[in-house]
N, C-alpha and C positions, 0 to 999 in steps of 0.2 A: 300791156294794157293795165291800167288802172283803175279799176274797178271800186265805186264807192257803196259802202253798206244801204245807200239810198237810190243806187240805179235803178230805173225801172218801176221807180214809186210815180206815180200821179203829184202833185203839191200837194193834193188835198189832204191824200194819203199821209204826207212827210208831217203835212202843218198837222191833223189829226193825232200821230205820234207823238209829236214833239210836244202839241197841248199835254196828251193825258200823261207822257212821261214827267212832264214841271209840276204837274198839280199832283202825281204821285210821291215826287220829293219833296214837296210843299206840303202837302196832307201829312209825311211820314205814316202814311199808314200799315205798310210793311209786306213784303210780298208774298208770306204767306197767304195774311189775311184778306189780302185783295183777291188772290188766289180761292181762296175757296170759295170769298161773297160769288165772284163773277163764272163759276162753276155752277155754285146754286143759282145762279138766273138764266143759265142758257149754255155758257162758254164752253168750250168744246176744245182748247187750247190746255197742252198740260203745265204744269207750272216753267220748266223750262222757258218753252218757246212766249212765253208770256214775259219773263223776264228779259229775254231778245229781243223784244216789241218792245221792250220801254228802253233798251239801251242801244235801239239805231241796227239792230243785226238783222232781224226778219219783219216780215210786214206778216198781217194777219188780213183774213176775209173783210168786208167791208162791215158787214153784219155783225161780226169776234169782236170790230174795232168799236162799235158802238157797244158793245155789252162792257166791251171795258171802261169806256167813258162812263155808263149810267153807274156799273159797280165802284168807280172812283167819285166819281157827284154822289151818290148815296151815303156811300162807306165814309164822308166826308163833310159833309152835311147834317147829317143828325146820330151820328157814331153809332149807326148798326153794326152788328154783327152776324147777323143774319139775314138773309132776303123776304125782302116785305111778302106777307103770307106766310111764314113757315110755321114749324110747329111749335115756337119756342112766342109765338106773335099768339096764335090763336088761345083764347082763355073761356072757351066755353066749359 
């Protein structure tokens, strides 16, 4: 049996990877740092399997999959390094 890193994915699932893994080599923004943005917004994935997610090995929750999307549009968009809100944002 021949088993592909993609069995058992939905399309959506496949096309949703494949978006955030091209716009994460396109951003170059670096997997630590995507790493911890999408940590502080919610992600619940350690850095491994985050890495596995952008290189076709594991699928992640559907909800993980969208936190990495927004922490890539973000992190890539206006060069935060921090999640909007955090202590480093607040200046009172």
């Amino acid at each position: 049996m021949n088993a592909e890193p993609w069995d058992g994915w939905s399309i959506l699932e496949f096309d949703q990877r494949l978006q955030a893994a091209c716009r994460f080599q396109v951003e170059d923004i670096g997997l630590n740092r995507l790493w911890t943005y999408y940590f502080g917004i919610g992600g619940n994935a350690d850095e491994v399997a985050l890495e596995a997610y952008l290189h076709e090995l594991l699928t992640l929750a559907p909800g993980q999959m969208e936190l990495v999307d927004t922490a890539i549009r973000e992190l890539s968009s206006d060069d935060r390094t921090e999640p909007a809100g955090s202590s480093e944002e607040n200046t009172d």
